[in-house]
DRENTORBA-772448 format. One record per atom (N, C-alpha, C): atom name; x negated, y, z; residue number from 1. Coordinates in Angstrom, 2 decimals. Layout:
<rs>
- CA|X|Y|Z|NUM
...
</rs>
This chain:
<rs>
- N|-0.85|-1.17|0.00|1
- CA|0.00|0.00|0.00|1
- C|-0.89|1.23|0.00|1
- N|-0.34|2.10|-1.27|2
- CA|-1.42|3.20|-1.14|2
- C|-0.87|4.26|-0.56|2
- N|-1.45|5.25|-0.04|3
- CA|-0.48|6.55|0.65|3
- C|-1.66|7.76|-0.15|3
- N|-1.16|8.50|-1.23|4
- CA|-1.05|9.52|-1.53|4
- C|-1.93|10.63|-1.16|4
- N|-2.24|12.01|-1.31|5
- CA|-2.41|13.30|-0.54|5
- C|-1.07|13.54|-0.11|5
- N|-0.88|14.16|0.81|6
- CA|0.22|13.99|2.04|6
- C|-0.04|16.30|1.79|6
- N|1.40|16.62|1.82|7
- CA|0.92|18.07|2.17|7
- C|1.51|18.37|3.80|7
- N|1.79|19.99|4.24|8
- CA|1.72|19.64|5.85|8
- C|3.39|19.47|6.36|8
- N|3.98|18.60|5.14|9
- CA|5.05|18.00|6.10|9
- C|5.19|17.00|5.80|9
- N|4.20|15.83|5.32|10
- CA|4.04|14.67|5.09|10
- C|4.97|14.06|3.49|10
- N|4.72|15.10|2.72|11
- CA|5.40|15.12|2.09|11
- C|4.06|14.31|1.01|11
- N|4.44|12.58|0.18|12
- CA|2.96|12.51|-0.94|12
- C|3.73|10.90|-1.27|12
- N|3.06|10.96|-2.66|13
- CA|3.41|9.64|-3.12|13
- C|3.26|8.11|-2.05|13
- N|3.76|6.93|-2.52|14
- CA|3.23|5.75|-1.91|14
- C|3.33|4.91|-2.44|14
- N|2.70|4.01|-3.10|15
- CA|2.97|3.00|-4.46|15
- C|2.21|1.32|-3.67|15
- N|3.02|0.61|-3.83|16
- CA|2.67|-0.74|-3.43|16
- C|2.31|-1.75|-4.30|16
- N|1.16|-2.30|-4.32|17
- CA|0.92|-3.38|-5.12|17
- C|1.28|-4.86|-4.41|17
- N|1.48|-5.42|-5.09|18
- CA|1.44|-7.35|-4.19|18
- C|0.84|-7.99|-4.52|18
- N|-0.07|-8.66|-3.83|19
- CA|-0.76|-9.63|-4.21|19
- C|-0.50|-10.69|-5.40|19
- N|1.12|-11.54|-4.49|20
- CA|1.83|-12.32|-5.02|20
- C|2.14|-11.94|-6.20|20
- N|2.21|-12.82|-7.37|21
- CA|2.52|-12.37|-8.78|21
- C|3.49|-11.74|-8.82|21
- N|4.35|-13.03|-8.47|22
- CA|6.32|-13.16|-8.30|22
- C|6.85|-11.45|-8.04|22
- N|6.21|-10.98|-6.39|23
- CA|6.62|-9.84|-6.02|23
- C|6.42|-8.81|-6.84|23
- N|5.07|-8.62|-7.43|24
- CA|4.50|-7.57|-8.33|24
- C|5.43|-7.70|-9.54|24
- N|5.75|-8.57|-10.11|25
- CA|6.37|-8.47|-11.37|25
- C|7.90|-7.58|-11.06|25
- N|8.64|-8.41|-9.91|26
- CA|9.73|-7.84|-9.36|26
- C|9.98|-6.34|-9.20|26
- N|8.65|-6.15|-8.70|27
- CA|8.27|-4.77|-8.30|27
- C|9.32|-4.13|-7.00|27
- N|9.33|-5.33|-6.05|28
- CA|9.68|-5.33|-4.90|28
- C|9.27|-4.27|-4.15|28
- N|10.20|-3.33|-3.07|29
- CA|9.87|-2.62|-1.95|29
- C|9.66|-2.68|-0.86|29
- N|9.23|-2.20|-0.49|30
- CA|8.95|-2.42|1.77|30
- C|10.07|-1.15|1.92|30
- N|9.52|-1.88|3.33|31
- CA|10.72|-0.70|4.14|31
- C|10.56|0.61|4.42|31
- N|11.19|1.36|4.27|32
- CA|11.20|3.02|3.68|32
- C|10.59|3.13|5.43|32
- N|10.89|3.10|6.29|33
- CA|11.03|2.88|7.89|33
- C|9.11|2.52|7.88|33
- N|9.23|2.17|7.68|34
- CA|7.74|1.41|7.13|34
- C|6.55|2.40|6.77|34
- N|6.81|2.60|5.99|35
- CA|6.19|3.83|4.97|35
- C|5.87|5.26|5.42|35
- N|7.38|5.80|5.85|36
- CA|7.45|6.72|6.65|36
- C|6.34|7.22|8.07|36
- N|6.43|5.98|9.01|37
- CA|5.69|6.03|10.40|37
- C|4.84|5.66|10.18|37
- N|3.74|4.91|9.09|38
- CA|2.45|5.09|8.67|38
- C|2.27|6.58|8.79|38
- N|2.81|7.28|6.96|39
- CA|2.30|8.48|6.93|39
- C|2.77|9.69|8.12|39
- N|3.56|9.14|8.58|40
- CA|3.85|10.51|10.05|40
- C|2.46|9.97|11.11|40
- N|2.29|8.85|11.32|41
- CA|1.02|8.85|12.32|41
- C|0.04|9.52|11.62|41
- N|-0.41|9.34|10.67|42
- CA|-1.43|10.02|10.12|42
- C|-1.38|11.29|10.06|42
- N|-0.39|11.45|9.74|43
- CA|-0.26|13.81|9.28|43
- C|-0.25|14.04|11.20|43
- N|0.51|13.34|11.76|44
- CA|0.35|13.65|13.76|44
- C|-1.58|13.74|14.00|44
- N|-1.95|13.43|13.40|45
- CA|-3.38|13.10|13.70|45
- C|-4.38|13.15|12.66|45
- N|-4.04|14.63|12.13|46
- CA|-4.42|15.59|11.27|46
- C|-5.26|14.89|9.91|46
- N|-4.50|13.67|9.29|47
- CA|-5.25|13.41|8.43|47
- C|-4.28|13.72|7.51|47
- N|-4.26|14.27|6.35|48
- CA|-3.73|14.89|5.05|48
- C|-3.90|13.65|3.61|48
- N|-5.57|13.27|3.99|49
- CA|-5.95|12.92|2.87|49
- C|-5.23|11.43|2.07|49
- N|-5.80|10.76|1.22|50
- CA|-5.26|9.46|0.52|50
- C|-6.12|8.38|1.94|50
- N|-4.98|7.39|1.87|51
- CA|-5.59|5.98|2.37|51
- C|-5.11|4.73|1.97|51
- N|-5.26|3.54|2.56|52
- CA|-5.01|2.48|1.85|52
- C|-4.61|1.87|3.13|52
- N|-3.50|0.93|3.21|53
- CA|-3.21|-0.11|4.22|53
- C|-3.15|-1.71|3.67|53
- N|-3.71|-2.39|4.37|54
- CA|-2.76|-3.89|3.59|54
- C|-1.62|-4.20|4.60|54
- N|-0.50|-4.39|3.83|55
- CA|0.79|-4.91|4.24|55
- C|0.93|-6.36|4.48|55
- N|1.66|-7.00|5.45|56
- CA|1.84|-8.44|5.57|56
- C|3.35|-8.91|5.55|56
- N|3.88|-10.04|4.91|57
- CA|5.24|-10.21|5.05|57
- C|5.25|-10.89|6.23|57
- N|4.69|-11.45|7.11|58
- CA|4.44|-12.12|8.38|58
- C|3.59|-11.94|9.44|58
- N|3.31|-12.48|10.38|59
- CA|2.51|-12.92|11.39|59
- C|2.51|-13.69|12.05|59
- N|1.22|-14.85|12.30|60
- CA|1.69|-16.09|12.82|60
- C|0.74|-16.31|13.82|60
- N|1.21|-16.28|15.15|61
- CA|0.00|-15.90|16.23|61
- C|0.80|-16.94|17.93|61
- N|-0.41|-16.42|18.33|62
- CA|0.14|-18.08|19.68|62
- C|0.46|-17.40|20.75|62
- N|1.65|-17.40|21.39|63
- CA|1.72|-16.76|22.70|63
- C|1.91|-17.89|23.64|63
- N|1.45|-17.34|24.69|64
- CA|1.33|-18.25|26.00|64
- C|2.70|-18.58|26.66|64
- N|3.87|-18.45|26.23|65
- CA|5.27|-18.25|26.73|65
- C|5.79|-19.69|25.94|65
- N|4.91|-19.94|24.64|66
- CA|5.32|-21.19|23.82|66
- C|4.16|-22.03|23.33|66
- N|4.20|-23.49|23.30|67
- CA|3.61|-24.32|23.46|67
- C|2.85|-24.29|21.53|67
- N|3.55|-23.38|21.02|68
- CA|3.60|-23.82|19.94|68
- C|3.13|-22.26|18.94|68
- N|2.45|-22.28|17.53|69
- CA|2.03|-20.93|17.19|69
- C|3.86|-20.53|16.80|69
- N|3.96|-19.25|16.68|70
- CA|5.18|-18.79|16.11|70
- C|4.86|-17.67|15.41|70
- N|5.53|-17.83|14.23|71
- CA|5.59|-16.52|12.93|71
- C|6.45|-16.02|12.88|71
- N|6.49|-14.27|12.91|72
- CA|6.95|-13.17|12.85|72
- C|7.12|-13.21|11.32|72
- N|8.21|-12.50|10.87|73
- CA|8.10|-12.44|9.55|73
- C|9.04|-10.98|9.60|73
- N|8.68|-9.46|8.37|74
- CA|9.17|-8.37|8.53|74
- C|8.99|-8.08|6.80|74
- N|10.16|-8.44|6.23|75
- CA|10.12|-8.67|4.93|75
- C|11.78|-8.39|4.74|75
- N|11.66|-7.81|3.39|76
- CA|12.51|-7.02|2.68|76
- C|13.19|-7.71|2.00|76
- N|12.28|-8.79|1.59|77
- CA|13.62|-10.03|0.20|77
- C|12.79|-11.09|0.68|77
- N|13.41|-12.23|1.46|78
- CA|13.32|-13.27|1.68|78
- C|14.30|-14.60|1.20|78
- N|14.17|-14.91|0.21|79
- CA|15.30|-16.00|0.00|79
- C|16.69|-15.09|-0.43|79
- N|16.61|-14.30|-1.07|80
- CA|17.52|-13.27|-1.51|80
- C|17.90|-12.36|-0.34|80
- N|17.55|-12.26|1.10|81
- CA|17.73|-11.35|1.82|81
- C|16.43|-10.52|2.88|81
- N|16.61|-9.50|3.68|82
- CA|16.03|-8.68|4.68|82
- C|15.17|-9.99|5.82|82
- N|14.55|-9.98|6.31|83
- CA|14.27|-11.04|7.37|83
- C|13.13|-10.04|8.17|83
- N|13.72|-9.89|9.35|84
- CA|13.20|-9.00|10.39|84
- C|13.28|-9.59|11.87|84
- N|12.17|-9.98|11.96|85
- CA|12.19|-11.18|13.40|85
- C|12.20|-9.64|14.51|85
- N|12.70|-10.26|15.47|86
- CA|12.93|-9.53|16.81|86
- C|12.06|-10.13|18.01|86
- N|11.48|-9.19|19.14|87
- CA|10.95|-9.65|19.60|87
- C|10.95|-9.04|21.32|87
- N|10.39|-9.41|22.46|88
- CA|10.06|-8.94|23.65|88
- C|8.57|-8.09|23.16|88
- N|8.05|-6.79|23.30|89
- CA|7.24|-6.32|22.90|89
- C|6.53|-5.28|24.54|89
- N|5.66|-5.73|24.70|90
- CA|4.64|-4.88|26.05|90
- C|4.46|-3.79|25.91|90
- N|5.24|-2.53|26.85|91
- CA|4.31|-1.74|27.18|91
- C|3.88|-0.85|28.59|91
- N|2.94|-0.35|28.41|92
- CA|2.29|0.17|29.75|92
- C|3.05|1.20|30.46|92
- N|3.28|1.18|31.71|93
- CA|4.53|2.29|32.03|93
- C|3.75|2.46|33.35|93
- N|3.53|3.40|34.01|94
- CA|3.35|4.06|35.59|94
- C|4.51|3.02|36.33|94
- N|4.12|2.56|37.47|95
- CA|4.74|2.21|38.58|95
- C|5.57|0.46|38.09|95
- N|5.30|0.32|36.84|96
- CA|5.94|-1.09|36.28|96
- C|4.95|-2.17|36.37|96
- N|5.35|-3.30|36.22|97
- CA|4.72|-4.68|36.48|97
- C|4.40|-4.56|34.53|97
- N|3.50|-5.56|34.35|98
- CA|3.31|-6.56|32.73|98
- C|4.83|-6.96|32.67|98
- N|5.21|-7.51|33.77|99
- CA|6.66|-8.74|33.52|99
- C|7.96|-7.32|33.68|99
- N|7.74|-6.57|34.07|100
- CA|9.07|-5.59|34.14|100
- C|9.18|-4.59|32.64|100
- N|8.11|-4.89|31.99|101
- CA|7.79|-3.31|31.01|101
- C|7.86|-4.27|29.44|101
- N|9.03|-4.24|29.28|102
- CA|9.03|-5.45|28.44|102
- C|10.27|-4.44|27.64|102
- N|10.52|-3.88|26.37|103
- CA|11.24|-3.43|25.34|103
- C|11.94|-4.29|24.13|103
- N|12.72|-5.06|24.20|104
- CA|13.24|-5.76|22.89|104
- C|13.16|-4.74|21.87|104
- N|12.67|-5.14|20.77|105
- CA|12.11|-4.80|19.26|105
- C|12.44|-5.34|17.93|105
- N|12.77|-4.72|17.13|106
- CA|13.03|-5.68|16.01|106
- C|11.65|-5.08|14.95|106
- N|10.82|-6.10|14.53|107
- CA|9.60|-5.76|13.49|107
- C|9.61|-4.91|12.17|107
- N|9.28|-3.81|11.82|108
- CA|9.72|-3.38|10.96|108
- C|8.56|-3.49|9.79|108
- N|7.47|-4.03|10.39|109
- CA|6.69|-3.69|9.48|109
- C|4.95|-4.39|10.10|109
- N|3.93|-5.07|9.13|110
- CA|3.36|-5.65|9.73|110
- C|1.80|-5.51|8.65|110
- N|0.73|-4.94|9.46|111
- CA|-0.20|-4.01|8.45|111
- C|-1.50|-3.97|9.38|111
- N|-2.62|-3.72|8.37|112
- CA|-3.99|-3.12|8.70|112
- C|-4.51|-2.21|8.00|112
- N|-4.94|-1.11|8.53|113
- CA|-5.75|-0.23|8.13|113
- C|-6.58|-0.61|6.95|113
- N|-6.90|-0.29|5.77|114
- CA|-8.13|-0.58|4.64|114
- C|-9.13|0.51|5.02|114
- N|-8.73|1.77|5.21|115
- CA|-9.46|2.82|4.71|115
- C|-10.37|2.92|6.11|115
- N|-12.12|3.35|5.77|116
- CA|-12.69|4.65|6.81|116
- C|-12.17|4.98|7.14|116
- N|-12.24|5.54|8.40|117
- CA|-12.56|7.20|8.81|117
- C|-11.11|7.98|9.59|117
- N|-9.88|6.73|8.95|118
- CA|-8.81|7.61|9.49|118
- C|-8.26|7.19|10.73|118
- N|-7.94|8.54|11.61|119
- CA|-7.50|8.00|12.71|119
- C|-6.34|6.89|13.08|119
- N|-6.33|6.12|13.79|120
- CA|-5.24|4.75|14.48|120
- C|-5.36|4.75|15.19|120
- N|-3.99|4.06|16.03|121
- CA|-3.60|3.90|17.57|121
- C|-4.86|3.75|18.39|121
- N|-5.34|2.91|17.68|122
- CA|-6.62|2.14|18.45|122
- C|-7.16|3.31|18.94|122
- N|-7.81|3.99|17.91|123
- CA|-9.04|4.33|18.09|123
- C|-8.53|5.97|18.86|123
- N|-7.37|6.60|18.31|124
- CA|-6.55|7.73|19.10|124
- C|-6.78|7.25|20.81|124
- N|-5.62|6.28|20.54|125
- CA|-4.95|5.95|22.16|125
- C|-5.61|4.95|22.90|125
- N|-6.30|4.38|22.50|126
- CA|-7.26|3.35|23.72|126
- C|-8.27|3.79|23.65|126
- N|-9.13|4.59|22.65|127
- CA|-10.42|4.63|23.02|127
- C|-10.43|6.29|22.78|127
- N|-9.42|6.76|22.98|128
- CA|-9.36|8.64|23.03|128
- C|-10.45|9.22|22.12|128
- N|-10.81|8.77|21.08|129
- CA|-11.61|9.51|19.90|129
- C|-10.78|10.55|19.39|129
- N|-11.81|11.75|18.79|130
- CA|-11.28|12.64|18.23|130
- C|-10.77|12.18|16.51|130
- N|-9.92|13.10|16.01|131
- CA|-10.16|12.54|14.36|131
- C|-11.27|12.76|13.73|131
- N|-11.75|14.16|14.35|132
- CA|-13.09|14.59|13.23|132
- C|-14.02|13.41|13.76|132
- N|-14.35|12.98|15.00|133
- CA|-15.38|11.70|14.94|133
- C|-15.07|10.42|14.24|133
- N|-13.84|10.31|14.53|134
- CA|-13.35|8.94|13.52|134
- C|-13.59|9.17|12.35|134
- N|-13.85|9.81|11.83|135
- CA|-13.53|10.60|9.59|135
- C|-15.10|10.49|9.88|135
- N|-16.42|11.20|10.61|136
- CA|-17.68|11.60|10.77|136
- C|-18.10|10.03|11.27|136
- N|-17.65|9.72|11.95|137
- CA|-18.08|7.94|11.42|137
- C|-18.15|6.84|11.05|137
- N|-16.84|7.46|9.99|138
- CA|-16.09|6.36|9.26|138
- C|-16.01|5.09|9.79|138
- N|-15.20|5.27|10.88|139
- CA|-15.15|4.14|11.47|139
- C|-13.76|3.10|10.96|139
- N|-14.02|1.77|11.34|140
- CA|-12.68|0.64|10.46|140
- C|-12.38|0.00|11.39|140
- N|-11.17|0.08|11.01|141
- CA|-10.21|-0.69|12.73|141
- C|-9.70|-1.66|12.01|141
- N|-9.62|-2.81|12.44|142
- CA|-9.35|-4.31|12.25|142
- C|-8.19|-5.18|12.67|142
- N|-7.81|-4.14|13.74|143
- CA|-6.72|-4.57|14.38|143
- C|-5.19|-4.81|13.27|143
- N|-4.80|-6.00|13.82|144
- CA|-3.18|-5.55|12.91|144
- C|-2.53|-5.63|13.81|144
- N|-1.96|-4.08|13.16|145
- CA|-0.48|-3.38|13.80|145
- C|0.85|-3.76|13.70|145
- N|1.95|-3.96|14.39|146
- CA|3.34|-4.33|13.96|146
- C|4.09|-2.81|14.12|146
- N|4.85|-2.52|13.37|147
- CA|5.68|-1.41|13.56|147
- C|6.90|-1.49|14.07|147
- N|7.48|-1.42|15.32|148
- CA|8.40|-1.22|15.70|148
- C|9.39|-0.67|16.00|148
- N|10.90|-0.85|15.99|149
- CA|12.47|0.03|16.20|149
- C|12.18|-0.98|17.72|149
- N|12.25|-0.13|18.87|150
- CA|12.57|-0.86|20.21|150
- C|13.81|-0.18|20.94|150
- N|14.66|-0.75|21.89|151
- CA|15.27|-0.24|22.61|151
- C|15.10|0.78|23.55|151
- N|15.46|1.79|23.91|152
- CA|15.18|2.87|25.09|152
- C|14.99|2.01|26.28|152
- N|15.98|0.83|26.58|153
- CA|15.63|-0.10|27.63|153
- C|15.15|-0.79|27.86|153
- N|14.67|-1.62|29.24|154
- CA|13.74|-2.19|29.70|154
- C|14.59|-3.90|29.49|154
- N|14.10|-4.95|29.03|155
- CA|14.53|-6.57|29.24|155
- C|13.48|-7.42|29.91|155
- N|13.33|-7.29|31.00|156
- CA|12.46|-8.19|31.41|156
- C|13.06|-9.81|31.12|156
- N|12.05|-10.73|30.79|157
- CA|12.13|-11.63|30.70|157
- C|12.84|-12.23|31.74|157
- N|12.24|-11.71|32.78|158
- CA|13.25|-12.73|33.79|158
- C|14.96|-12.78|33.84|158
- N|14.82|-11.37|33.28|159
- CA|16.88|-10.91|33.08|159
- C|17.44|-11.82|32.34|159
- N|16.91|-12.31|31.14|160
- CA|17.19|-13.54|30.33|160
- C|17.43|-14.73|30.91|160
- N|16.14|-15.07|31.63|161
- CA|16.57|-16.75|32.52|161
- C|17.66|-16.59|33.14|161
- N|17.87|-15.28|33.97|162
- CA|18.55|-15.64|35.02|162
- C|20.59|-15.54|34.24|162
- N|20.21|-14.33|33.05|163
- CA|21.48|-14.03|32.86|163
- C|22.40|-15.22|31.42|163
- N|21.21|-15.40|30.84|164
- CA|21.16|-16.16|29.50|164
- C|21.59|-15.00|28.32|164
- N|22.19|-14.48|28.52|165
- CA|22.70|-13.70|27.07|165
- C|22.61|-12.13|28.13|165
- N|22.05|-11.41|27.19|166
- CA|21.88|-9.27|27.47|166
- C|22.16|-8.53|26.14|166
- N|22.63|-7.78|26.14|167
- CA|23.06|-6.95|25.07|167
- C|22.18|-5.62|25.43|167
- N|21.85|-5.29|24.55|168
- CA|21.18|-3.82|24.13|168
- C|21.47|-3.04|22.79|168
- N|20.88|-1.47|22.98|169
- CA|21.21|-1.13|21.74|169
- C|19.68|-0.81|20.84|169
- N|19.10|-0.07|19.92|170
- CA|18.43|0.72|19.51|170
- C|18.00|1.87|19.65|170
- N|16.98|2.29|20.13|171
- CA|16.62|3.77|20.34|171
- C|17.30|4.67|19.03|171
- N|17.02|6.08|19.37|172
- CA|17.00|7.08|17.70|172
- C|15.69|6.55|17.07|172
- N|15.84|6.58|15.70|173
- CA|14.79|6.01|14.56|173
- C|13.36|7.24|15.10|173
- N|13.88|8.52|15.37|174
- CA|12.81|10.03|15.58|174
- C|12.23|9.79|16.92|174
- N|12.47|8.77|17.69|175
- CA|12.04|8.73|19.05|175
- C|11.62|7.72|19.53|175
- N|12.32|6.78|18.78|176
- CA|11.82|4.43|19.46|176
- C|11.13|4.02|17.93|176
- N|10.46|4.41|17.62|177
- CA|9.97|3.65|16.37|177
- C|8.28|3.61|16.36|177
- N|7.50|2.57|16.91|178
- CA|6.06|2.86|16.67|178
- C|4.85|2.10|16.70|178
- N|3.67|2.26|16.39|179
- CA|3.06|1.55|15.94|179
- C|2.16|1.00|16.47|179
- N|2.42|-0.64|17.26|180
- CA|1.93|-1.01|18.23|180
- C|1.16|-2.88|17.81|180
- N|-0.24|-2.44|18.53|181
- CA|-1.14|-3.91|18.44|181
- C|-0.37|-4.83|18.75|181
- N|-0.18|-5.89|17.63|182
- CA|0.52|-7.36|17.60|182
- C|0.22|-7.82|18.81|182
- N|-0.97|-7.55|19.48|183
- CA|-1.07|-9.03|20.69|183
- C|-0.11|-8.30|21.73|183
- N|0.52|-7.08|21.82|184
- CA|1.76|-7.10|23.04|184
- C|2.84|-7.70|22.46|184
- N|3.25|-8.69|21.75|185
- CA|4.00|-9.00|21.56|185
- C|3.94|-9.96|22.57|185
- N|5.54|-10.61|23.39|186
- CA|4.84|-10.98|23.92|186
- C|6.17|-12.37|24.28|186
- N|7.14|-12.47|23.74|187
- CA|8.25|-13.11|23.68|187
- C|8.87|-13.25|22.08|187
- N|9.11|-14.28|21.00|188
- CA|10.10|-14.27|20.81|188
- C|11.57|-14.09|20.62|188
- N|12.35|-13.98|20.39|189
- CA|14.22|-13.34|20.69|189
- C|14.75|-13.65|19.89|189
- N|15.91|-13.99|19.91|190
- CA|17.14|-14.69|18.97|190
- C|18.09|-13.75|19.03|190
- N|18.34|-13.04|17.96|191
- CA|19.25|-11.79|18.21|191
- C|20.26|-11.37|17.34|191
- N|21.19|-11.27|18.21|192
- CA|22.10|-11.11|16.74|192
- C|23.10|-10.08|17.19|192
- N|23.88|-9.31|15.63|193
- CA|24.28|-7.89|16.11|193
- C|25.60|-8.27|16.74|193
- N|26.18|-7.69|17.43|194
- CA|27.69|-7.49|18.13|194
- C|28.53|-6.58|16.86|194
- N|28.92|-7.21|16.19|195
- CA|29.91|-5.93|15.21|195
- C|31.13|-5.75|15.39|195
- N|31.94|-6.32|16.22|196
- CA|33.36|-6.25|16.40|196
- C|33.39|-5.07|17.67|196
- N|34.25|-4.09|16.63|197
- CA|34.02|-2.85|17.68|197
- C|32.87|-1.60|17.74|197
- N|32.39|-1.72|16.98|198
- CA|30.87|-0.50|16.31|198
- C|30.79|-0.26|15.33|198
- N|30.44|0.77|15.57|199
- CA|30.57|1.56|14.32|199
- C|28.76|1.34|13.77|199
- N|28.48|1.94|12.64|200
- CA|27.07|1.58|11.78|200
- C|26.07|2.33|13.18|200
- N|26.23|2.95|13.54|201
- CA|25.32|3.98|13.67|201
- C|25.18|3.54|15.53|201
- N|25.91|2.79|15.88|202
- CA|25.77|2.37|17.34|202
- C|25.86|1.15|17.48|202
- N|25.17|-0.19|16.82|203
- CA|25.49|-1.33|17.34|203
- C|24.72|-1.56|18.72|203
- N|25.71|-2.93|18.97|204
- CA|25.42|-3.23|19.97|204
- C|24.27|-4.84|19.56|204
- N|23.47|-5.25|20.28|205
- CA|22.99|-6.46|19.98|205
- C|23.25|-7.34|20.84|205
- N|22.98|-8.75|20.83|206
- CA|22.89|-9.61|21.66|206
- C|21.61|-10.42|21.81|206
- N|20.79|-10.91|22.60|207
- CA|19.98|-11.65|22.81|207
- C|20.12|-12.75|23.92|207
- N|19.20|-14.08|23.47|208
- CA|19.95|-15.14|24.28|208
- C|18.65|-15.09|24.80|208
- N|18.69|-16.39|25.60|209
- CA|17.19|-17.21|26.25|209
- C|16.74|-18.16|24.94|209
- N|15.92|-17.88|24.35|210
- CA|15.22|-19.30|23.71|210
- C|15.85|-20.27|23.92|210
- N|15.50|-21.19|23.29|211
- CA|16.05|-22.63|23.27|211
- C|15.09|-23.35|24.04|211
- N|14.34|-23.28|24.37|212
- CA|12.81|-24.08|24.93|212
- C|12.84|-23.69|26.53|212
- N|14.07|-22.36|26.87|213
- CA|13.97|-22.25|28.59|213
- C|15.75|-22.84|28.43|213
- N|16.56|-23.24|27.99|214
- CA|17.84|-23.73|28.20|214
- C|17.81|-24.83|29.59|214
- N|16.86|-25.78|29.07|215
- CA|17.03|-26.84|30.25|215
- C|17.35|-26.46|31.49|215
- N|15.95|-25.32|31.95|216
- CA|15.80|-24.61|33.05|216
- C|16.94|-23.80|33.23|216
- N|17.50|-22.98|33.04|217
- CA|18.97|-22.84|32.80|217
- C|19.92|-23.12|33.61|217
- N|20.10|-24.59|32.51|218
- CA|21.37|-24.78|33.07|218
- C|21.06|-25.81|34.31|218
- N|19.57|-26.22|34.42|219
- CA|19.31|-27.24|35.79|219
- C|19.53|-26.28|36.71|219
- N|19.24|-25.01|36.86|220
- CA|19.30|-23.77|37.92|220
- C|20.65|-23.67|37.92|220
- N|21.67|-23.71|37.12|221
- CA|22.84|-23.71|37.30|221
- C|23.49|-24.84|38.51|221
- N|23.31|-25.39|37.94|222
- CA|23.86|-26.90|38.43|222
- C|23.44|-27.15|40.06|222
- N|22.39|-26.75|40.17|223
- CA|22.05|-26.75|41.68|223
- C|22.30|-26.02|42.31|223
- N|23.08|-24.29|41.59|224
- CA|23.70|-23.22|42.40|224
- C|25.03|-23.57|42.57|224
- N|25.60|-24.74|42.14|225
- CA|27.23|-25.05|41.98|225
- C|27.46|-26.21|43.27|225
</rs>
């Protein structure tokens, strides 16, 4: 994915190539959502100029919550439709636990930096570099990023065991949307929208417990009865 000269309201071309033949011929799109919060991180963190990202239709990585690797997938035409895995996603909050600071997320987007020099999360927000040192030492971040829509609210995992099914909504797109290192991912989620009764612009969601904590569940049930 290429991103353009950008002027100062992030206003610049963005043209995608695909690897895959199939897609390239199609001349398939990513997600506008996608595209967008790339080039807004960048113009936030005074870079103007052209860069390059590689895009991924997946991610397939091992969390300690499952016995087993599991793939993320944040793709636009899958089998003739959208496929946007949802997830429990980490983050750091004053006065919160790892296990309390937990945001349900749906993936919007799944990428690494190509280019030198330009500033990223990384190198901004964990290691507080300036941009002009990042550009002055062309430095390359390696990390892959997932882009996220998260909820304003908190789901701790444990709310799940104990409740089995939680409903949440979506932040505003201008305020919950951002661009965060894959390894806080940190749960899985099975999610599906509530539409009876919402309107486009306010759904409600549902999320269950995995299938792999059910046992535990309903054995905790059974011994509270």
């Amino acid at each position: 994915m290429s991103f353009g000269v950008m002027d100062q309201y992030g206003r610049g071309s963005v043209t995608v190539e695909w690897c895959y033949v199939v897609r390239e011929k199609l001349q398939l799109c990513v997600s506008e959502l996608m595209k967008v919060t790339i080039a807004e991180f960048a113009l936030e963190n005074d870079w103007t100029g052209a860069f390059e990202v590689t895009g991924y239709t997946a991610y397939k990585t091992y969390l300690p919550t499952s016995p087993n690797y599991i793939t993320f997938h944040a793709n636009k035409m899958t089998y003739g439709y959208a496929w946007y895995d949802w997830c429990l996603i980490q983050f750091q909050h004053d006065g919160m636990t790892e296990e309390e600071s937990l945001c349900p997320a749906m993936i919007v987007g799944i990428f690494q930096y190509k280019t030198h020099g330009i500033p990223t999360p990384h190198f901004v927000q964990d290691l507080v570099y300036s941009p002009e040192y990042i550009s002055d030492e062309r430095l390359k971040d390696d990390t892959t990023y997932v882009i996220v829509h998260v909820s304003p609210d908190w789901l701790p995992y444990a709310k799940l065991e104990k409740e089995f099914i939680c409903t949440f909504q979506l932040g505003a797109l201008d305020e919950f949307v951002y661009i965060v290192d894959a390894k806080y991912i940190r749960n899985a989620l099975y999610v599906q929208a509530d539409i009876g009764g919402n309107n486009a612009s306010n759904i409600t969601y549902i999320a269950s417990l995995p299938n792999r904590d059910w046992g535990k569940y309903f054995e905790h049930q059974i011994e509270n009865t």
